[in-house]
C-alpha positions as a Markdown table, in Angstrom:
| # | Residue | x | y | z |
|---|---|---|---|---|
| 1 | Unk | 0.0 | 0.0 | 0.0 |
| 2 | Unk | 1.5 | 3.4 | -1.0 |
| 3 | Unk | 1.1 | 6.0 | 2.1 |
| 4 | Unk | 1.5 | 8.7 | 0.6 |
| 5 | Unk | 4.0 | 11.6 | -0.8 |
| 6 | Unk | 6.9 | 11.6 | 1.6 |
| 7 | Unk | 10.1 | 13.4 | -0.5 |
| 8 | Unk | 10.7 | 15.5 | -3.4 |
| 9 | Unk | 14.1 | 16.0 | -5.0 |
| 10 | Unk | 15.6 | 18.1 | -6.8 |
| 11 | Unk | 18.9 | 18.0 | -8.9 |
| 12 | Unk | 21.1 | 21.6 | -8.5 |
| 13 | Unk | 24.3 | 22.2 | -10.1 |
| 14 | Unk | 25.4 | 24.2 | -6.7 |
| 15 | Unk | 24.4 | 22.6 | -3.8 |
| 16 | Unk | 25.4 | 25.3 | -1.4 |
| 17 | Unk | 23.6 | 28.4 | -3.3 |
| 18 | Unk | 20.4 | 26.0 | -3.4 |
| 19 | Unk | 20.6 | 25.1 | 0.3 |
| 20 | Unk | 21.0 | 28.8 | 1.2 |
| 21 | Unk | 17.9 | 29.4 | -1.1 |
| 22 | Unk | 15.8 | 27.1 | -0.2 |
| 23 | Unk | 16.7 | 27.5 | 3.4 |
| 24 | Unk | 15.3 | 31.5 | 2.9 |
| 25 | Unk | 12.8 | 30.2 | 1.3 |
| 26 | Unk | 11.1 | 27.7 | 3.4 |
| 27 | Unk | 12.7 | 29.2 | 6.8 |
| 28 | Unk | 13.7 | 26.6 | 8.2 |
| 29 | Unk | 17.5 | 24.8 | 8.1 |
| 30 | Unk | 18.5 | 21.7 | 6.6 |
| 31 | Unk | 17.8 | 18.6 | 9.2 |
| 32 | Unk | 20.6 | 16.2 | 7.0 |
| 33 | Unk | 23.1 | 18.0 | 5.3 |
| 34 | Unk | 25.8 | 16.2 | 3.6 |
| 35 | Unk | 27.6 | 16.6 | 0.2 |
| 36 | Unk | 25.5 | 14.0 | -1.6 |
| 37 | Unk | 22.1 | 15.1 | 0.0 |
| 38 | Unk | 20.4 | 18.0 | 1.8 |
| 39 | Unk | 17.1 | 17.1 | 3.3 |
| 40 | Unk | 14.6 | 19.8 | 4.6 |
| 41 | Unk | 12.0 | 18.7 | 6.8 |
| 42 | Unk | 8.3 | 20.8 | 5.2 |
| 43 | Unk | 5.7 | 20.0 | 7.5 |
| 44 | Unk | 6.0 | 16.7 | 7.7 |
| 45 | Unk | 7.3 | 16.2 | 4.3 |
| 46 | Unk | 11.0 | 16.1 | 2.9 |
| 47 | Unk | 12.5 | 18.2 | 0.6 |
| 48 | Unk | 16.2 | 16.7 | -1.2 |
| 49 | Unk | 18.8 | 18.4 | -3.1 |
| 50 | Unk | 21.2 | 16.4 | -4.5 |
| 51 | Unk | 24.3 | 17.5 | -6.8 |
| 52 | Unk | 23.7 | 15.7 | -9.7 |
| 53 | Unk | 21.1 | 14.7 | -12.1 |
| 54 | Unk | 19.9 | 18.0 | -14.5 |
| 55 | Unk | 18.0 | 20.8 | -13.1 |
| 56 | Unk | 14.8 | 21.5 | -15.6 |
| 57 | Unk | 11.1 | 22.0 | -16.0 |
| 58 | Unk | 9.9 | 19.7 | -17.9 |
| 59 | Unk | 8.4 | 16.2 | -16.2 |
| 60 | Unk | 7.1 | 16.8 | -12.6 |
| 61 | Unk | 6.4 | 19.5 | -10.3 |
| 62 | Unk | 5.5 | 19.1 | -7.1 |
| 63 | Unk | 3.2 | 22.0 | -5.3 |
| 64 | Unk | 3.6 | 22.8 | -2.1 |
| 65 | Unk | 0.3 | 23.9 | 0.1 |
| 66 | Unk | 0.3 | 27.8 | 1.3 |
| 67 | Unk | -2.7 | 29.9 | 2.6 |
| 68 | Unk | -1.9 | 32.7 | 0.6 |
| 69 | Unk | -0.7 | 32.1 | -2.9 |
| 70 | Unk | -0.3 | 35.5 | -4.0 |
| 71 | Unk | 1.6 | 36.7 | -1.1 |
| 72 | Unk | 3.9 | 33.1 | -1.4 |
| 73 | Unk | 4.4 | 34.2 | -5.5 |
| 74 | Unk | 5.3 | 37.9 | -4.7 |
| 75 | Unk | 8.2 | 36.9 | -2.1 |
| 76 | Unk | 9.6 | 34.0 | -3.4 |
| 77 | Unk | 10.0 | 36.0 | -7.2 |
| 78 | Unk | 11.9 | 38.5 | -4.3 |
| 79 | Unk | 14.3 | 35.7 | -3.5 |
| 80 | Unk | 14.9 | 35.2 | -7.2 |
| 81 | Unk | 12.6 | 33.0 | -8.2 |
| 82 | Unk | 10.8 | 33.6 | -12.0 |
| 83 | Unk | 7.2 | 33.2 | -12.5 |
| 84 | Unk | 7.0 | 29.9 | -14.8 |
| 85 | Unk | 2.9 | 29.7 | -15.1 |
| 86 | Unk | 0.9 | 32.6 | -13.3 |
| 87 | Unk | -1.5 | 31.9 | -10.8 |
| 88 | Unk | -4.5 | 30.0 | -12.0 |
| 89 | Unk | -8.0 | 29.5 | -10.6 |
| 90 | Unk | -8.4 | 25.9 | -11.0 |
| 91 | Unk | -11.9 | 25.2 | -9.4 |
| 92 | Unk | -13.1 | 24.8 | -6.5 |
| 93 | Unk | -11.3 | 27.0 | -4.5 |
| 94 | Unk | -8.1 | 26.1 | -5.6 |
| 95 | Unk | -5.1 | 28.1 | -7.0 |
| 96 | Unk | -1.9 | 26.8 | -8.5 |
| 97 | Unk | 1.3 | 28.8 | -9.7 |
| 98 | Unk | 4.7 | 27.1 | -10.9 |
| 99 | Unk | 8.1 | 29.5 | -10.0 |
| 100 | Unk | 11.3 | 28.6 | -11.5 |
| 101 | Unk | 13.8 | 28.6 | -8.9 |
| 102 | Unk | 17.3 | 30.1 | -9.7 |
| 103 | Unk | 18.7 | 26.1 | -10.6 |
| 104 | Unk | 16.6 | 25.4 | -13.3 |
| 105 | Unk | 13.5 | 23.4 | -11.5 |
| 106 | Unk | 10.0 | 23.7 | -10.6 |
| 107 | Unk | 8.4 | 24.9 | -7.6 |
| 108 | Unk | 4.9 | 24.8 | -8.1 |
| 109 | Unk | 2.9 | 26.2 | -5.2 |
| 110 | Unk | -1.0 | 25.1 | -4.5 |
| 111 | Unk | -3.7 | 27.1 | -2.2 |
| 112 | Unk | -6.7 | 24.4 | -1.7 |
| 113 | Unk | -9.0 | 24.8 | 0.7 |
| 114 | Unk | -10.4 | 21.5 | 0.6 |
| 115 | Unk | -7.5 | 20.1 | 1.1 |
| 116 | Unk | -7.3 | 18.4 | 4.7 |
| 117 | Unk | -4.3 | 17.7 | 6.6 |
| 118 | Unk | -5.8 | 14.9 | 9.3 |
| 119 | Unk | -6.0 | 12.4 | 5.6 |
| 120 | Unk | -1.9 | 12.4 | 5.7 |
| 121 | Unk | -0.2 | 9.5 | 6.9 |
């Protein structure tokens, strides 16, 4: 039985610059930090870096949940992020937006109200 989304990774071509980013970004400090990995603990869920592999847009994105999208969008484009897909009404409630972060990936961002934290496991 799969339980669930537990770690995203993503490849960056300097792993210090991405740690510093993404440790502004997220506020918090990496919990495992070696030269082959960096893991952030998000809220239960894991962020990786890892030094190899090529940073790009294209295949997945994972979206991570905030309560205020716009806000998130404005000050994470401040951190030098780039706007890869505007914020979209999707239905229900629910806005998405994809940033490029300074590496070359994906960050894709996610307001959902319906979504309800007590279903993870």
């Amino acid at each position: 039985m799969i339980n669930g989304l537990r770690t995203v990774k993503y490849p960056v071509s300097d792993l210090d610059k991405a740690k510093s980013w993404y440790t502004e970004v997220f506020g918090t400090a990496p919990y495992f930090d070696q030269p082959f990995y960096v893991g952030f603990a998000i809220a239960g869920f894991e962020l990786g870096l890892v030094p190899d592999g090529e940073p790009g847009t294209a295949g997945c994105c994972a979206y991570w949940g905030v309560d205020n999208i716009e806000a998130e969008v404005e000050r994470i484009a401040g951190l030098g992020a780039s706007v890869h897909a505007a914020i979209q009404d999707v239905g229900e409630g629910i806005k998405v937006a994809e940033l490029a972060d300074p590496f070359g990936n994906l960050l894709g961002l996610i307001y959902n109200p319906l979504f309800k934290v007590a279903d993870v496991r």
